[in-house]
Biopython code that builds the backbone (N, CA, C, O; Angstrom):
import numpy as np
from Bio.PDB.StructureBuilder import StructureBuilder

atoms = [
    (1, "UNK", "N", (97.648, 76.832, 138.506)),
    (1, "UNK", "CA", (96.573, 77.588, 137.914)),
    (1, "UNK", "C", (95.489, 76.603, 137.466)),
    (1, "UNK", "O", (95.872, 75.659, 136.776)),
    (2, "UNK", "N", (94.315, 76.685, 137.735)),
    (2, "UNK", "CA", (93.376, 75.891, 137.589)),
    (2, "UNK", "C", (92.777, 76.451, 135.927)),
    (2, "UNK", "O", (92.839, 77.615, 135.532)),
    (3, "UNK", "N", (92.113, 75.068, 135.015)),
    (3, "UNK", "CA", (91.807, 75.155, 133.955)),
    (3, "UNK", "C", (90.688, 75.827, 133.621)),
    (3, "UNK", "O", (89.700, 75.676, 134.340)),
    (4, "UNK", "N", (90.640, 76.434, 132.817)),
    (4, "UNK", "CA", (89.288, 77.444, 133.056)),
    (4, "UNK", "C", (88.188, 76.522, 132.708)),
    (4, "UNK", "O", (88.147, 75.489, 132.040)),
    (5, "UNK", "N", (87.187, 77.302, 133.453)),
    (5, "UNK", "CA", (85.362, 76.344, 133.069)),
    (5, "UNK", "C", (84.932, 77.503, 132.078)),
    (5, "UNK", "O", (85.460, 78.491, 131.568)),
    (6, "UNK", "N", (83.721, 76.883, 132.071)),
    (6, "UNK", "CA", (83.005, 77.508, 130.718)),
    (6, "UNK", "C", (81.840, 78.327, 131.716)),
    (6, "UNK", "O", (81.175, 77.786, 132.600)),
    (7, "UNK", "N", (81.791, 79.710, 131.336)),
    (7, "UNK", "CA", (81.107, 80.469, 132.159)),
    (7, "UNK", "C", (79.782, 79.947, 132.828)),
    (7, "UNK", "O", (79.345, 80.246, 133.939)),
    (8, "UNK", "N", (79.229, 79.067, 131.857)),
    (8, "UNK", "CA", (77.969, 78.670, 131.874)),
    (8, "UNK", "C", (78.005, 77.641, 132.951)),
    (8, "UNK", "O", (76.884, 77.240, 133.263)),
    (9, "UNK", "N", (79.114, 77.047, 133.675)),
    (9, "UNK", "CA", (79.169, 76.637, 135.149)),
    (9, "UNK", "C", (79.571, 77.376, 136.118)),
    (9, "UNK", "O", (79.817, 76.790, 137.172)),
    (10, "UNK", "N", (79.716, 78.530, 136.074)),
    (10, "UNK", "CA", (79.393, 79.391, 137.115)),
    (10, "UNK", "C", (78.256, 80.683, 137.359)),
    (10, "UNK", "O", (77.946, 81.318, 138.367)),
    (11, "UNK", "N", (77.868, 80.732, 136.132)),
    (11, "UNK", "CA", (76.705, 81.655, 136.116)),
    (11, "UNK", "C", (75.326, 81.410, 136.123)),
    (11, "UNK", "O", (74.859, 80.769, 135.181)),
    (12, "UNK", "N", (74.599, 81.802, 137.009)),
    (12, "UNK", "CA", (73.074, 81.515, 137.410)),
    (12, "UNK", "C", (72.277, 82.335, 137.474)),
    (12, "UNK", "O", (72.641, 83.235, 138.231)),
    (13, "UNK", "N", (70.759, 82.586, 136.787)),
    (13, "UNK", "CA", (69.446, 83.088, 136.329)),
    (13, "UNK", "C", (68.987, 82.846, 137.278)),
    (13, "UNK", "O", (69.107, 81.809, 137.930)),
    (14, "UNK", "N", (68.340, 83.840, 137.524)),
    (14, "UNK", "CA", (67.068, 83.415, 138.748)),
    (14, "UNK", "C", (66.260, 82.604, 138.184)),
    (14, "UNK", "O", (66.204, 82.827, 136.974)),
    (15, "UNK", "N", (65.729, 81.919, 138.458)),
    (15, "UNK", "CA", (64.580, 80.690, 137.979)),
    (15, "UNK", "C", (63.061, 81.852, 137.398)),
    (15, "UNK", "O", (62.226, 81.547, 136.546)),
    (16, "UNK", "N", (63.122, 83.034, 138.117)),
    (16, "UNK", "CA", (62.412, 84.063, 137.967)),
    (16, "UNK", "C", (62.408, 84.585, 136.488)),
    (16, "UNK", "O", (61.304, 84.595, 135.942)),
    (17, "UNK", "N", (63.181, 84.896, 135.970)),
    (17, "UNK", "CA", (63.927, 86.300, 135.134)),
    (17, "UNK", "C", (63.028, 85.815, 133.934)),
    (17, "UNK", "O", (62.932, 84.638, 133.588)),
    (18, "UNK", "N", (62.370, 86.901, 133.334)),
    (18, "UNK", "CA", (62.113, 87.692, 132.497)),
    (18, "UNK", "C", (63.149, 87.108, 131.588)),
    (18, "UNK", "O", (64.247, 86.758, 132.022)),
    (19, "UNK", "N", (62.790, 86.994, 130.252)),
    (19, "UNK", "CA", (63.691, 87.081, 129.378)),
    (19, "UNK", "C", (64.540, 88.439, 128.652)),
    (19, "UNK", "O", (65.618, 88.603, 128.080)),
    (20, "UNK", "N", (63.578, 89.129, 128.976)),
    (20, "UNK", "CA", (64.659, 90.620, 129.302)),
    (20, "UNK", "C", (65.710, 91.534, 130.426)),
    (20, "UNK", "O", (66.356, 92.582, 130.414)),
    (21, "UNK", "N", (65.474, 90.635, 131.172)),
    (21, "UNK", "CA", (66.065, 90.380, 132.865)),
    (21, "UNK", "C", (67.200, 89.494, 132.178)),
    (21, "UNK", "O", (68.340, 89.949, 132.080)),
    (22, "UNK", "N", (66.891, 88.284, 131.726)),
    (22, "UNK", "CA", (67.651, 87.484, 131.272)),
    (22, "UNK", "C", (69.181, 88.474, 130.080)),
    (22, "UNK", "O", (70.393, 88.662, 130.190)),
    (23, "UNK", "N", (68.148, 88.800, 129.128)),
    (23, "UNK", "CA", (69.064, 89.240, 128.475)),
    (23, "UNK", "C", (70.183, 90.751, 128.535)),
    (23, "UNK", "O", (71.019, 91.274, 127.798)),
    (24, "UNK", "N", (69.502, 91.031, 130.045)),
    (24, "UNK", "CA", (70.148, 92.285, 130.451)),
    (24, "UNK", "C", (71.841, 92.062, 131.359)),
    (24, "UNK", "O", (72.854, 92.737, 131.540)),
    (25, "UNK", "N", (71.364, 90.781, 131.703)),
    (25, "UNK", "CA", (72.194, 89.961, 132.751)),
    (25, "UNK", "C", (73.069, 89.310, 131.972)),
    (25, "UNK", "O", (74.195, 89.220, 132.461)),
    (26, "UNK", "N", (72.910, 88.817, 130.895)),
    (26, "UNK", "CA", (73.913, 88.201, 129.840)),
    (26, "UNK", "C", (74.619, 89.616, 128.802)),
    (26, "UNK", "O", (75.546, 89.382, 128.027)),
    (27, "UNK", "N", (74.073, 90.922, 128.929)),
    (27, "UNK", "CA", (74.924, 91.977, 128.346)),
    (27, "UNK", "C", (75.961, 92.792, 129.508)),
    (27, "UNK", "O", (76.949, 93.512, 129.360)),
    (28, "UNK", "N", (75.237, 92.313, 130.688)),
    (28, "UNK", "CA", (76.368, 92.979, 131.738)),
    (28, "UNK", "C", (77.781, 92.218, 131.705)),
    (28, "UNK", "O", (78.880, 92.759, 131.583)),
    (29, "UNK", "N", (77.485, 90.679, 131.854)),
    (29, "UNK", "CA", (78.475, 89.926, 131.875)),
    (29, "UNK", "C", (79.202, 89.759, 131.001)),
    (29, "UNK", "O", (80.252, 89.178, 131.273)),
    (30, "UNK", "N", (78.953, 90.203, 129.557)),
    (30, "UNK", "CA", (79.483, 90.375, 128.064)),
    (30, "UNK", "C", (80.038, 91.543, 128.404)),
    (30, "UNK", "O", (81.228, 91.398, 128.123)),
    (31, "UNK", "N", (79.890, 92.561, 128.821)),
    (31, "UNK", "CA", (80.470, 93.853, 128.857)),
    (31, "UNK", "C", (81.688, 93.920, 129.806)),
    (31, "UNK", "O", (82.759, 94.489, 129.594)),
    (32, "UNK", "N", (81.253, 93.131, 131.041)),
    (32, "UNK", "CA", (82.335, 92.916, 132.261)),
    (32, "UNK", "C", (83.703, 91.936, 131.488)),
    (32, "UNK", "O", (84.898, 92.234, 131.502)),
    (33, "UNK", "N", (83.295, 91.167, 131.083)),
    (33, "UNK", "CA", (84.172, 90.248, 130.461)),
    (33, "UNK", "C", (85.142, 91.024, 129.527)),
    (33, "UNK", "O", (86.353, 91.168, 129.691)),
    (34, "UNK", "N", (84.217, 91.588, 128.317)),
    (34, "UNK", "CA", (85.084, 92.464, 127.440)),
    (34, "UNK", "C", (86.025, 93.264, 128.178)),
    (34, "UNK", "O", (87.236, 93.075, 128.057)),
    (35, "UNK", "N", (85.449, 94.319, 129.082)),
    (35, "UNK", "CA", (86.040, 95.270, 129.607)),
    (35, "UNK", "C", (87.938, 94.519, 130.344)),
    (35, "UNK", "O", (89.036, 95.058, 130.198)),
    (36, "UNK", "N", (87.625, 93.221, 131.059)),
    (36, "UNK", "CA", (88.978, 92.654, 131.615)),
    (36, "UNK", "C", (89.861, 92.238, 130.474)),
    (36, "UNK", "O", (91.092, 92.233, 130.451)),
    (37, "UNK", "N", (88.898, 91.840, 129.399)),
    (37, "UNK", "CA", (89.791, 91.601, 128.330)),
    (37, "UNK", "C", (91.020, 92.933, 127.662)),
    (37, "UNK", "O", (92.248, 92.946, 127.577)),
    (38, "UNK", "N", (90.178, 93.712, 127.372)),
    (38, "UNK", "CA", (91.073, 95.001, 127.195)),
    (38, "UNK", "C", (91.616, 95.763, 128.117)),
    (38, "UNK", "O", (92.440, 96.623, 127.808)),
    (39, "UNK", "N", (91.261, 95.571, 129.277)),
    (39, "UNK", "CA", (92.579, 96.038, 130.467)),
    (39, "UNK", "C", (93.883, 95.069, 130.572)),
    (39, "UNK", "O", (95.025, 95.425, 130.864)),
    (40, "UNK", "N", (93.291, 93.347, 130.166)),
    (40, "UNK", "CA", (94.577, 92.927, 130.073)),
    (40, "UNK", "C", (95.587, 93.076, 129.012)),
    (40, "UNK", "O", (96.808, 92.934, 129.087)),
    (41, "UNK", "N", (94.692, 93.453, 127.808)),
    (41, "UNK", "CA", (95.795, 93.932, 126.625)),
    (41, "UNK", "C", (96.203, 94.825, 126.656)),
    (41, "UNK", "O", (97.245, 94.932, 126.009)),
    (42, "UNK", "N", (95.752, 95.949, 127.327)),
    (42, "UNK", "CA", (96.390, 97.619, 127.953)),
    (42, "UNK", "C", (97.815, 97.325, 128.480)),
    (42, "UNK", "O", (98.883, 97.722, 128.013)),
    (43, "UNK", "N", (97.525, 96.313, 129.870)),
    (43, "UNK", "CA", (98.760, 96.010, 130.778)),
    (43, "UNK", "C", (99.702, 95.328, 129.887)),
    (43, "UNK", "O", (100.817, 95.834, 130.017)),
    (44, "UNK", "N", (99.689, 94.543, 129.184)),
    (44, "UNK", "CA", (100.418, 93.489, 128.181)),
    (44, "UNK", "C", (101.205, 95.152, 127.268)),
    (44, "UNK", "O", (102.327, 95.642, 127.402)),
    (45, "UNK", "N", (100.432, 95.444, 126.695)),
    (45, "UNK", "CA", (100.790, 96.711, 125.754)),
    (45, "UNK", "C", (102.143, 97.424, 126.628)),
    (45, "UNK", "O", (103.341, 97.360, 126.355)),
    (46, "UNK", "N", (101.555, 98.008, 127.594)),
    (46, "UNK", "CA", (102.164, 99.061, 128.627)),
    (46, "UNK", "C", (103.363, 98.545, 128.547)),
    (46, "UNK", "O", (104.321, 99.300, 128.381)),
    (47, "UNK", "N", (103.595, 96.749, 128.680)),
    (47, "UNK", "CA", (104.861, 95.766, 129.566)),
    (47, "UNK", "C", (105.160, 95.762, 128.746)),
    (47, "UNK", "O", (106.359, 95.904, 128.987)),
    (48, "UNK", "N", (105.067, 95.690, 127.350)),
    (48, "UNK", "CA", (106.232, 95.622, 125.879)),
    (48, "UNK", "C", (106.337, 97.000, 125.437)),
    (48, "UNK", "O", (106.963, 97.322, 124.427)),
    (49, "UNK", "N", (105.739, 97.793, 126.175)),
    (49, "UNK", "CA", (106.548, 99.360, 125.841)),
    (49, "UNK", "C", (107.357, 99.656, 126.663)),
    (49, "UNK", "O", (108.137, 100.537, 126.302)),
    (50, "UNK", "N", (107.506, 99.221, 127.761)),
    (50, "UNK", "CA", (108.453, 99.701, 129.286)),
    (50, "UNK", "C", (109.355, 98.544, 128.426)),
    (50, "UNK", "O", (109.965, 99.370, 127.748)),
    (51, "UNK", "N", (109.800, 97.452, 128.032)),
    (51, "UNK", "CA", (110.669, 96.612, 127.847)),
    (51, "UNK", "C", (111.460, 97.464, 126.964)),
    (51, "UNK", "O", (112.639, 97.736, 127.190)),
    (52, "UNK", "N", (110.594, 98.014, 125.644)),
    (52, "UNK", "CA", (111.739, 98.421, 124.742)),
    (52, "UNK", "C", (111.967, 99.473, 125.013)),
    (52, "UNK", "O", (112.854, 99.852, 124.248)),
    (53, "UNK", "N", (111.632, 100.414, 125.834)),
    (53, "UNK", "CA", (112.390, 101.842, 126.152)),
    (53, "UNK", "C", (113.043, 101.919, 127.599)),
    (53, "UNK", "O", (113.106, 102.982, 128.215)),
    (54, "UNK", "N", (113.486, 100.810, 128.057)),
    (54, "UNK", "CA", (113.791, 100.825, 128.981)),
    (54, "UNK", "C", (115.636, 100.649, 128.735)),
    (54, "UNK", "O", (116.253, 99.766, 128.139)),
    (55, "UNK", "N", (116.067, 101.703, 129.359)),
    (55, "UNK", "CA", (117.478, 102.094, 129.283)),
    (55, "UNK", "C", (118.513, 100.674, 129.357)),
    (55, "UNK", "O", (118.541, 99.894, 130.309)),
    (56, "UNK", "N", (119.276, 100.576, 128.199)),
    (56, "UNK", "CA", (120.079, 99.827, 128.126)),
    (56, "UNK", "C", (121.321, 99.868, 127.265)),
    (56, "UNK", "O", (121.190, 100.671, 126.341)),
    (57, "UNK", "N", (122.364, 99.311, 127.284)),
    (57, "UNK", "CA", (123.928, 99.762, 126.925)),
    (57, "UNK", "C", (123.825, 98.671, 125.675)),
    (57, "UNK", "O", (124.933, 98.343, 125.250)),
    (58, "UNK", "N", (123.057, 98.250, 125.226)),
    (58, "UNK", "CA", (122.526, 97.330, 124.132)),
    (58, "UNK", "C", (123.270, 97.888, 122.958)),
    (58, "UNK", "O", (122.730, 98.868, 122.445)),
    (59, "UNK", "N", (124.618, 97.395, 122.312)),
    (59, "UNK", "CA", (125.230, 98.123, 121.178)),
    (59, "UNK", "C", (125.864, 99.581, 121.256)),
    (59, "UNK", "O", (126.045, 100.302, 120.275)),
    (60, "UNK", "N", (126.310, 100.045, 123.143)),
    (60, "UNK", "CA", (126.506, 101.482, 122.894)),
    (60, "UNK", "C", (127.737, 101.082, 123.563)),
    (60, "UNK", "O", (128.717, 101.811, 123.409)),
    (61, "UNK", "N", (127.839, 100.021, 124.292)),
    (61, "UNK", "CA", (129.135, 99.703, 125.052)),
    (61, "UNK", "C", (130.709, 99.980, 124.736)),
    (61, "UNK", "O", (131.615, 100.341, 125.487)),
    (62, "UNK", "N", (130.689, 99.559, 122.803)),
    (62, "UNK", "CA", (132.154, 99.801, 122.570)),
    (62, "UNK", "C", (131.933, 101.476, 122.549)),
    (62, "UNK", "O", (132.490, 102.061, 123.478)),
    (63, "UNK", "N", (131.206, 102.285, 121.621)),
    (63, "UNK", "CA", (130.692, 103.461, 121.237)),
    (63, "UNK", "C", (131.161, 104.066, 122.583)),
    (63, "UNK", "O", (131.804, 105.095, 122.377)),
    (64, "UNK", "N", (131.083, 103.859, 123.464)),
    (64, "UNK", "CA", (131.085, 104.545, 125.043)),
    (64, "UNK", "C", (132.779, 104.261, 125.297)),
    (64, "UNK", "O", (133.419, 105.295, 125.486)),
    (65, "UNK", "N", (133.479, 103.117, 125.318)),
    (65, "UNK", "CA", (134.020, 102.846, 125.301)),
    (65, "UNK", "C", (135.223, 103.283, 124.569)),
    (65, "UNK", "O", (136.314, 103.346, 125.136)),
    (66, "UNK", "N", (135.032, 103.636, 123.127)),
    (66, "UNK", "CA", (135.746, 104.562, 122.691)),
    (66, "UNK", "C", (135.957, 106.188, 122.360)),
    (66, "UNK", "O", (136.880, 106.777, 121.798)),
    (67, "UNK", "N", (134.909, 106.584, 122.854)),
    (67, "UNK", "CA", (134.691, 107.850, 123.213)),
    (67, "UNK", "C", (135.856, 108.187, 124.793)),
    (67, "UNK", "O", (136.695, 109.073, 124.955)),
    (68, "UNK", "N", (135.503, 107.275, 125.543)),
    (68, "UNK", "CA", (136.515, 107.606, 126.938)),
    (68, "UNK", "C", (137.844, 107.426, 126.150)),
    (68, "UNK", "O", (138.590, 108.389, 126.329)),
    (69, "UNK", "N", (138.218, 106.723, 125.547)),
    (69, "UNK", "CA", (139.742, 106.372, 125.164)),
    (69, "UNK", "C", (140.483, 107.666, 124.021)),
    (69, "UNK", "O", (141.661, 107.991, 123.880)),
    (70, "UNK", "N", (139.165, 108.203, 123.307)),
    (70, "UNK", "CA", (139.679, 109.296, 122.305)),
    (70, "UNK", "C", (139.460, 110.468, 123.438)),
    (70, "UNK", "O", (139.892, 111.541, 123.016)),
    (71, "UNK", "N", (139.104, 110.525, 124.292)),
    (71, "UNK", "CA", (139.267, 111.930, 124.928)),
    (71, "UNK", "C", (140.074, 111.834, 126.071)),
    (71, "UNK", "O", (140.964, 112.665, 126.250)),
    (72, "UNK", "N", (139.856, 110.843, 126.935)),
    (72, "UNK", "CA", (140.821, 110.797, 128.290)),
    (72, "UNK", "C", (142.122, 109.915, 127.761)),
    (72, "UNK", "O", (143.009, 110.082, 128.598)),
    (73, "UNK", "N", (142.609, 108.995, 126.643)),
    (73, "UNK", "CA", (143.855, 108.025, 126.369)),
    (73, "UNK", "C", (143.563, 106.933, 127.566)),
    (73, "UNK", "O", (144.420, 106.335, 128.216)),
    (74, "UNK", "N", (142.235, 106.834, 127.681)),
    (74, "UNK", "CA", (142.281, 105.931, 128.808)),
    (74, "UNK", "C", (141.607, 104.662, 128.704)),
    (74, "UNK", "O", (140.414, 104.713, 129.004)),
    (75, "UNK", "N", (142.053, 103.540, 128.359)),
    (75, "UNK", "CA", (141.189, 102.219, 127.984)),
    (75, "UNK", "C", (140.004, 101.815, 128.682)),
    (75, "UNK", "O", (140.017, 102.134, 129.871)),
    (76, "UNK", "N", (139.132, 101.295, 128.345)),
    (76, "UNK", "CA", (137.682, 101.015, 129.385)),
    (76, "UNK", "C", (137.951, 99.574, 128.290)),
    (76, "UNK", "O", (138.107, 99.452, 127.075)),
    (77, "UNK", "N", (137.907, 98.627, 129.453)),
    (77, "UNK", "CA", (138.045, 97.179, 128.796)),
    (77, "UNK", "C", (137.132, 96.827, 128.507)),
    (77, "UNK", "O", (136.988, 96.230, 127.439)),
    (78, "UNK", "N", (135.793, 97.140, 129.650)),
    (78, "UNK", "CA", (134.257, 96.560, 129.946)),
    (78, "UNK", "C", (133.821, 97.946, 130.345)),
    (78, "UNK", "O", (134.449, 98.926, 130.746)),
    (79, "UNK", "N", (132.583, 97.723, 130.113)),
    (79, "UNK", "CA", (131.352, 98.874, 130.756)),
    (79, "UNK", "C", (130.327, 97.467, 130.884)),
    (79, "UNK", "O", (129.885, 96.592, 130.139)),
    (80, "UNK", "N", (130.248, 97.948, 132.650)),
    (80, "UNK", "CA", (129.482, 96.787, 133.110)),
    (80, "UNK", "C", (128.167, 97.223, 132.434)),
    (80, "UNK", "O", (128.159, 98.177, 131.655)),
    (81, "UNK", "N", (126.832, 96.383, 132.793)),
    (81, "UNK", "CA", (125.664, 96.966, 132.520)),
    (81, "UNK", "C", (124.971, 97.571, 133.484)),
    (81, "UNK", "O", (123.805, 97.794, 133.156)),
    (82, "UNK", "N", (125.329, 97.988, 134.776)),
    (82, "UNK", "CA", (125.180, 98.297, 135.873)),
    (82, "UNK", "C", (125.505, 99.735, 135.789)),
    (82, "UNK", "O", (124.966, 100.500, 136.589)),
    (83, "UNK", "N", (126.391, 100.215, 134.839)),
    (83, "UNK", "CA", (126.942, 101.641, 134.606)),
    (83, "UNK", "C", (125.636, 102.040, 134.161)),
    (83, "UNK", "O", (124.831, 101.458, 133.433)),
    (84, "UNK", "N", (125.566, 103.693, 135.032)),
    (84, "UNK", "CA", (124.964, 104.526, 134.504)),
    (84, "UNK", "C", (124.457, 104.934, 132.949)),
    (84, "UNK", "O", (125.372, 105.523, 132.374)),
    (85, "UNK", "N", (123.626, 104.832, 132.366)),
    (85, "UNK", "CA", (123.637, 105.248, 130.947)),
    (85, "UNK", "C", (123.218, 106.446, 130.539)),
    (85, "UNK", "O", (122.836, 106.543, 129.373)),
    (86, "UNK", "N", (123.204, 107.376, 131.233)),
    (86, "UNK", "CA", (122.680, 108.730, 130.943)),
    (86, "UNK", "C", (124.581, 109.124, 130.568)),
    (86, "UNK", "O", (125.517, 108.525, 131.097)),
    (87, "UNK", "N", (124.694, 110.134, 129.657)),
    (87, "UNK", "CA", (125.783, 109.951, 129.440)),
    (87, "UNK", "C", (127.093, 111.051, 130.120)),
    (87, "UNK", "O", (128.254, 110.877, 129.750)),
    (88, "UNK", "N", (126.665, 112.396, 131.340)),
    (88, "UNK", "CA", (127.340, 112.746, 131.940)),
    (88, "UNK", "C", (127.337, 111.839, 133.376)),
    (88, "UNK", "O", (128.249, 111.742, 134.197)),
    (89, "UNK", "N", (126.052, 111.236, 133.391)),
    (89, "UNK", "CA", (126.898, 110.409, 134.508)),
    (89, "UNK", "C", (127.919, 109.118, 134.223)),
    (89, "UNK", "O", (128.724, 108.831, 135.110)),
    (90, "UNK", "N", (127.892, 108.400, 133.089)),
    (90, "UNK", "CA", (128.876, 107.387, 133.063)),
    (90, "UNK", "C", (130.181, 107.951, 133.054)),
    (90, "UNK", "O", (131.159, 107.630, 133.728)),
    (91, "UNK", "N", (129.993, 109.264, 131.778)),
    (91, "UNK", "CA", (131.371, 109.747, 131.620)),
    (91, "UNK", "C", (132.335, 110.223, 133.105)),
    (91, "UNK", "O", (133.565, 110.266, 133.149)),
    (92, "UNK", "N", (131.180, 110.615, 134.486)),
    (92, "UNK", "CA", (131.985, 111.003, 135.041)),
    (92, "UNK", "C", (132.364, 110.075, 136.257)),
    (92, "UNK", "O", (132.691, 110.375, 137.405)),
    (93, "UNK", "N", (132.182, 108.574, 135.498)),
    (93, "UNK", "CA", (132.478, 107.186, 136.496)),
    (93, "UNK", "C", (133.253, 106.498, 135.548)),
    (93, "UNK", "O", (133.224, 105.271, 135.642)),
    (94, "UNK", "N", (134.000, 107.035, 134.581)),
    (94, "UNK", "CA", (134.814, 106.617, 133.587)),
    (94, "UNK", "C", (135.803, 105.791, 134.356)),
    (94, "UNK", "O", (136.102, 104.613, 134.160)),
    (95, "UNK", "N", (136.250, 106.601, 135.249)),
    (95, "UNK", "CA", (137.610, 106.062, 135.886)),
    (95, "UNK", "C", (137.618, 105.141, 136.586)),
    (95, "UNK", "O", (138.640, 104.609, 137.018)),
    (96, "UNK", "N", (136.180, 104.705, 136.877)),
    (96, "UNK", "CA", (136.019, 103.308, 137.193)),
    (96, "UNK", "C", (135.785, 102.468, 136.936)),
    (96, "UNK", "O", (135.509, 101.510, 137.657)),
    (97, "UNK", "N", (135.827, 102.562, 135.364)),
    (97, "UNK", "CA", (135.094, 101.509, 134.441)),
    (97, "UNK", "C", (136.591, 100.755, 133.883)),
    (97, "UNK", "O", (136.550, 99.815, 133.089)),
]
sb = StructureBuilder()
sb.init_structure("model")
sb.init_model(0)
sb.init_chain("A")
sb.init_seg("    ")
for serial, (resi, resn, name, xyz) in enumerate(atoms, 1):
    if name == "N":
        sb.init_residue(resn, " ", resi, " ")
    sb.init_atom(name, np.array(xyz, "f"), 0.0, 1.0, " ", f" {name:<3s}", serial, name[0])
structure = sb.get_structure()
């Protein structure tokens, strides 16, 4: 990834411009800039909300685990993390856990 420059080496005025030309051209590029700025904090936002609601056996493993054993007498040593977590489908892959 290359180090960033300072806008002011890539951005160029017509030798022409109006200083209101000028300053119309320095509010577009203020606005364009802002605007990527807050789409990247949108996407950033979005990616730490999909992280924490994203389905996981995080502390439910024994809980699951002993639920199969008080209703079927049937030990579950492990519940991979690969098991289903919606909870009629694990229950009804019990017997393979």
């Amino acid at each position: 990834m290359e180090p960033e420059t300072d806008v002011t080496d890539r951005l160029s005025l017509p030798d022409d411009a109006t200083d209101e030309e000028a300053a119309a051209i320095a509010a577009a590029v203020a606005a364009h800039v802002a605007d990527g700025e807050r789409a990247a904090v949108a996407v950033a936002a979005a990616a730490a909300a999909a992280a924490r609601s994203e389905d996981s056996w995080e502390g439910e493993k024994w809980a699951f685990s002993g639920r199969v054993d008080a209703t079927s007498g049937r030990r579950v040593r492990r519940v991979p993390d690969g098991a289903p977590r919606e909870k009629w489908a694990a229950a009804g892959r019990a017997d393979r856990l």
